[in-house]
C-alpha positions as CSV (number, residue, x, y, z in Angstrom):
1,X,0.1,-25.3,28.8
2,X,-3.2,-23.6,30.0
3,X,-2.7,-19.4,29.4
4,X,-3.6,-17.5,32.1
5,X,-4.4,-14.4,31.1
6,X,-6.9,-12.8,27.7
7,X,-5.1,-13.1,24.7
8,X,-5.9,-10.6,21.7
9,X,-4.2,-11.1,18.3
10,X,-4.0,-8.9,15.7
11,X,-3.7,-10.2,12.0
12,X,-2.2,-7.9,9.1
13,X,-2.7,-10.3,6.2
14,X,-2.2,-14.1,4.6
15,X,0.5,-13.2,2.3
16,X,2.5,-16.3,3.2
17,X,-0.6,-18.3,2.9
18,X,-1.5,-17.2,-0.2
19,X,1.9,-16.8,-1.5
20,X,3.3,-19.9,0.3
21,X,5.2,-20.9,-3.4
22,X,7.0,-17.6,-2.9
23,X,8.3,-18.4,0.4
24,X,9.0,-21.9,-0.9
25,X,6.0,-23.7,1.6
26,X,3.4,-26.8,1.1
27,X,-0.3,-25.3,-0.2
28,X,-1.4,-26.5,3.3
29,X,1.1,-24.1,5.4
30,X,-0.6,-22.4,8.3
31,X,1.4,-20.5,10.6
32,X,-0.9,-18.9,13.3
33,X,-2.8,-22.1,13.8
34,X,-2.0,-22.4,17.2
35,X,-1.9,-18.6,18.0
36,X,-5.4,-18.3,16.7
37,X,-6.6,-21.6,18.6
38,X,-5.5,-20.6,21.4
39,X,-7.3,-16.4,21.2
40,X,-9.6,-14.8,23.0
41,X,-10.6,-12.4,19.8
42,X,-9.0,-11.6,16.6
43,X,-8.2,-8.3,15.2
44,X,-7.9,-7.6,11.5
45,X,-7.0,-4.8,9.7
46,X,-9.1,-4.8,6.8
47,X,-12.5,-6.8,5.9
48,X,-10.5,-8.4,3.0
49,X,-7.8,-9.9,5.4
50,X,-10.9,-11.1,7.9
51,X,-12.3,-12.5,4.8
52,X,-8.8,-14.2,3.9
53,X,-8.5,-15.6,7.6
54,X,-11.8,-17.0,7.3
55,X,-11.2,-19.4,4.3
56,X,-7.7,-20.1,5.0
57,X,-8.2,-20.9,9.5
58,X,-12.1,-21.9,9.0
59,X,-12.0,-19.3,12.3
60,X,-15.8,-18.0,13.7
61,X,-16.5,-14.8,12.2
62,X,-18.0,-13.8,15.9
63,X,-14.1,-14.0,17.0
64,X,-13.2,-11.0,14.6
65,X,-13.4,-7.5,14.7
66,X,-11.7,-5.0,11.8
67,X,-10.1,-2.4,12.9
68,X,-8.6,-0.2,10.5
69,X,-4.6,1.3,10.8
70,X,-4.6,5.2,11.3
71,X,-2.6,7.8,9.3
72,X,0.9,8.3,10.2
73,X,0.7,12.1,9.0
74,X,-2.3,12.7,10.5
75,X,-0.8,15.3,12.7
76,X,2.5,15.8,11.5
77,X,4.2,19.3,11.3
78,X,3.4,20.3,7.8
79,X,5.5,23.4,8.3
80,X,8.4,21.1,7.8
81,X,10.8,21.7,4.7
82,X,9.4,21.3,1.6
83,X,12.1,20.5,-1.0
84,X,11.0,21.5,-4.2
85,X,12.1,19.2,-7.7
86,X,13.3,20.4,-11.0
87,X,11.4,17.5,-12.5
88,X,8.1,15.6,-12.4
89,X,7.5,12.3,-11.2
90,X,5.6,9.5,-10.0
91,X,6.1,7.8,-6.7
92,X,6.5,3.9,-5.7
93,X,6.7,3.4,-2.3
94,X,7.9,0.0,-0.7
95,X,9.4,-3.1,-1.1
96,X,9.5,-4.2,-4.7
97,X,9.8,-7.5,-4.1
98,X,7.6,-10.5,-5.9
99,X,3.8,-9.7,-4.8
100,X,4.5,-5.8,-4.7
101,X,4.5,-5.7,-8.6
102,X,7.0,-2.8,-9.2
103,X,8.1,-4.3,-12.6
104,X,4.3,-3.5,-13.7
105,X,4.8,0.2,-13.0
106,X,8.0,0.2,-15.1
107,X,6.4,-1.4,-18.1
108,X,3.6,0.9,-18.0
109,X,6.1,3.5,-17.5
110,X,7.5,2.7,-20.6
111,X,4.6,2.0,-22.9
112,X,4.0,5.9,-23.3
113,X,6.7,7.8,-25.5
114,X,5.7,11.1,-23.6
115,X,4.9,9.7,-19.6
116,X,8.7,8.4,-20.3
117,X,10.4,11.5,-21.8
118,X,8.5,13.5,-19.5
119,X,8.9,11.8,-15.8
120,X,10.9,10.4,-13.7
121,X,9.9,7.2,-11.3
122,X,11.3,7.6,-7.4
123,X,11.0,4.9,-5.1
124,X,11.2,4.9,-1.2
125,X,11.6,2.3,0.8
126,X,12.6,-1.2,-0.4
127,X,17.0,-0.8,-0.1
128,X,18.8,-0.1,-3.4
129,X,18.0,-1.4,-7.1
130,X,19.3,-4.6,-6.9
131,X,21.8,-6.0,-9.7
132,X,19.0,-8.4,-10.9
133,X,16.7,-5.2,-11.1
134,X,18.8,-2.9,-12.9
135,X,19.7,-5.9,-15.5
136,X,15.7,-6.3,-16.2
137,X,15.4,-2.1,-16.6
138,X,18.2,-2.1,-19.0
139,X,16.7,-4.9,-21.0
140,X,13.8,-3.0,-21.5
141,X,15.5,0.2,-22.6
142,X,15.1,2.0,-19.6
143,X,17.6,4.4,-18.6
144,X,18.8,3.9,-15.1
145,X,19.1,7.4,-14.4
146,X,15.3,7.5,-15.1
147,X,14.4,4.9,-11.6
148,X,15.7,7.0,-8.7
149,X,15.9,5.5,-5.3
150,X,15.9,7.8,-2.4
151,X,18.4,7.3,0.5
152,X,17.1,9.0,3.2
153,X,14.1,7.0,4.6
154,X,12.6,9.5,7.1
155,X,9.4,10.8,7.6
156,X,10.3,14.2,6.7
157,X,11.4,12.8,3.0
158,X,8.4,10.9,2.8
159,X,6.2,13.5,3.7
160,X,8.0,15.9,1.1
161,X,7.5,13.2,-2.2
162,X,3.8,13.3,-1.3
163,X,3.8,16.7,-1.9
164,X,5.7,16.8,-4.7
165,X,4.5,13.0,-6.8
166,X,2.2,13.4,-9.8
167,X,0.9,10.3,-8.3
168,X,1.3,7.6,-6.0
169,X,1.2,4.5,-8.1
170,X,0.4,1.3,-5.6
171,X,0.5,-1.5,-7.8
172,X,0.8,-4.4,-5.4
173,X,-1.9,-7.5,-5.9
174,X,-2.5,-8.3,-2.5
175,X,-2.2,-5.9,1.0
176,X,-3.3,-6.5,3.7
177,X,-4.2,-3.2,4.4
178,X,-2.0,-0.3,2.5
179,X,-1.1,2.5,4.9
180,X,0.9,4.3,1.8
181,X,-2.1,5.1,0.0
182,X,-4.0,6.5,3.2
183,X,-0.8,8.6,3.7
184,X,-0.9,9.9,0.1
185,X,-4.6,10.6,0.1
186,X,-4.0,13.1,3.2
187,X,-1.3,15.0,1.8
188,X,-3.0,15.8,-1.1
189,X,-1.1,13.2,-3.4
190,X,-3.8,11.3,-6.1
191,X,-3.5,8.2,-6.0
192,X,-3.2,5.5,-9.0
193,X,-3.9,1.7,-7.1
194,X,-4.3,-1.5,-8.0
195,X,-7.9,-2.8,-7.6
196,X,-7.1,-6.4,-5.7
197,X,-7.0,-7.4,-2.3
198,X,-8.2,-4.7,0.2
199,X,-7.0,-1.9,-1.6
200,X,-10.3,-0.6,-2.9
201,X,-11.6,-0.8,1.0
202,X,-9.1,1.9,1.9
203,X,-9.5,4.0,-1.1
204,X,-13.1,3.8,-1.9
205,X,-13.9,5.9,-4.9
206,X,-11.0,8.5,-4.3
207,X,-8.1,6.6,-6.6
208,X,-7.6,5.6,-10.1
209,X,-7.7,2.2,-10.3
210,X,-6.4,-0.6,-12.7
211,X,-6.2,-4.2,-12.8
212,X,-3.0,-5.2,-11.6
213,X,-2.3,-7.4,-14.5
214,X,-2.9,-5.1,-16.9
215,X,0.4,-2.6,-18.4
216,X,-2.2,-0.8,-20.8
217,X,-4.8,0.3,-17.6
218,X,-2.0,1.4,-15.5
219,X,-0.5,3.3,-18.4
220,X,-3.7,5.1,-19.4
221,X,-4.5,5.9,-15.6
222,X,-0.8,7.7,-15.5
223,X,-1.6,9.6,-18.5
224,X,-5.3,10.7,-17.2
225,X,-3.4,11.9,-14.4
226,X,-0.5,13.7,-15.7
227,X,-1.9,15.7,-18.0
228,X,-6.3,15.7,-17.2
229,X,-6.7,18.5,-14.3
230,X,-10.4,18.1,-14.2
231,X,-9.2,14.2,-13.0
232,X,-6.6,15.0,-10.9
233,X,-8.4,17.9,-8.8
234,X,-11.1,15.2,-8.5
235,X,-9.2,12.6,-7.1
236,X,-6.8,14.9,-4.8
237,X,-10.3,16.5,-3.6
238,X,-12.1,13.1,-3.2
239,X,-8.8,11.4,-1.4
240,X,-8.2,14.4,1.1
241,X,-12.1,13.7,2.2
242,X,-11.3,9.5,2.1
243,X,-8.5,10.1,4.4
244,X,-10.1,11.4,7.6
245,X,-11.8,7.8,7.5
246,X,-8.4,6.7,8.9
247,X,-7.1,8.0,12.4
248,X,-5.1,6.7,15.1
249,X,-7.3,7.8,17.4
250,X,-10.2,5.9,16.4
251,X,-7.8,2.6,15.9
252,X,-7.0,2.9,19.9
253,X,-10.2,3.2,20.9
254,X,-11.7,0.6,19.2
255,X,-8.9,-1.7,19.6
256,X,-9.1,-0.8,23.6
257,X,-12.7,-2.0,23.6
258,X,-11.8,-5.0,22.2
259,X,-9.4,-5.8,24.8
260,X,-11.9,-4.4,27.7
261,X,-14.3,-7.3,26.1
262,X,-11.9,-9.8,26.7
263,X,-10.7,-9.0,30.1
């Protein structure tokens, strides 16, 4: 059937492409085939997923504009409660499902006698520790009490482990964009992040970064910033600037010209 009217589509990443084993599909599985044959223009959050949609749909690179996500605490009420903690911390935020490489943070977590005496890891988002999960962390030797989950997945509670994290460690090997660490960056919170996919577009030079692979990186980065102020005012400083990239504002008016084009 012949469409009638413009059609715009908007592309967040090629993680079942690129992960199809994981989702238990054939190396040639393509899912917005017809979608994207059948478009008018194609928006994509990042360069790397344009790049990604390029090699994977063979689509004209004249069809595609990137437009980055904006920051959901760009404006929010910072006068809102600010729950202090009687211990320090580093904070995971997500799913920590296959891709999303939580199991790297814990073994990094580990490898330091004084990171793991000293702190705590909290993680938001991503349901509760799952009986598979709680098996690996006690084969390990890590003490449960040690991986906190929080319940209450507001904003507010969000807003308030920003404050409050060491660090946000994002160790996930492909995003297609990574709103968490553009939410960290503007609240102040340095940010420890994996160096694949199209994290290092959204965090430029204002993160510690580390090879997702690698336990020993990761492990060193958490050290350099729990106990190296010089680092850590560096990174906070260079993040809070990195941030302002990244605004709603700018999102709808770019991706409102797009759609003027069209019509």
């Amino acid at each position: 059937t012949k469409k009638k009217l413009p059609l715009v589509v908007t592309v967040h990443d090629l993680i079942h492409e690129i992960y199809h084993k994981d989702f238990a599909k054939e190396k040639n599985y393509r899912p917005k085939k017809k979608i994207l044959s059948i478009s008018d223009h194609i928006i994509c959050v990042s360069e790397n997923t344009k790049k990604d949609l390029i090699e994977y749909y063979n689509v004209d690179e004249k069809k595609i504009s990137v437009i980055y996500h904006g920051n959901t605490f760009d404006n929010f009420s910072l006068s809102s409660s600010n729950k202090k903690f009687d211990f320090k911390f580093f904070l995971f935020v997500g799913s920590r499902k296959r891709y999303k490489n939580f199991f790297k943070v814990v073994e990094a977590f580990k490898k330091n006698e004084q990171i793991y005496n000293e702190f705590k890891i909290i993680c938001f988002g991503g349901g509760e520790l799952l009986k598979s999960e709680k098996e690996k962390l006690l084969e390990n030797n890590i003490d449960l009490k040690k991986i906190i989950v929080i319940k209450n997945s507001s904003d507010e509670s969000l807003l308030n482990l920003y404050r409050n994290a060491t660090a946000l460690i994002y160790p996930s090997i492909y995003e297609g964009f990574g709103m968490p660490i553009v939410e960290a960056m503007s609240l102040g919170c340095p940010v420890i992040s994996s160096n694949s996919s199209s994290l290092p577009e959204v965090y430029k030079d204002a993160a510690l970064s580390f090879f997702p692979s690698s336990t020993k990186e990761l492990t060193n980065k958490m050290l350099q910033i729990a106990y190296d102020d010089q680092v850590k005012k560096k990174i906070v400083d260079l993040g809070l600037k990195q941030s302002k990239n990244f605004s709603w504002e700018k999102c709808i008016d770019k991706t409102l010209s797009v759609y003027k084009k069209v019509i």
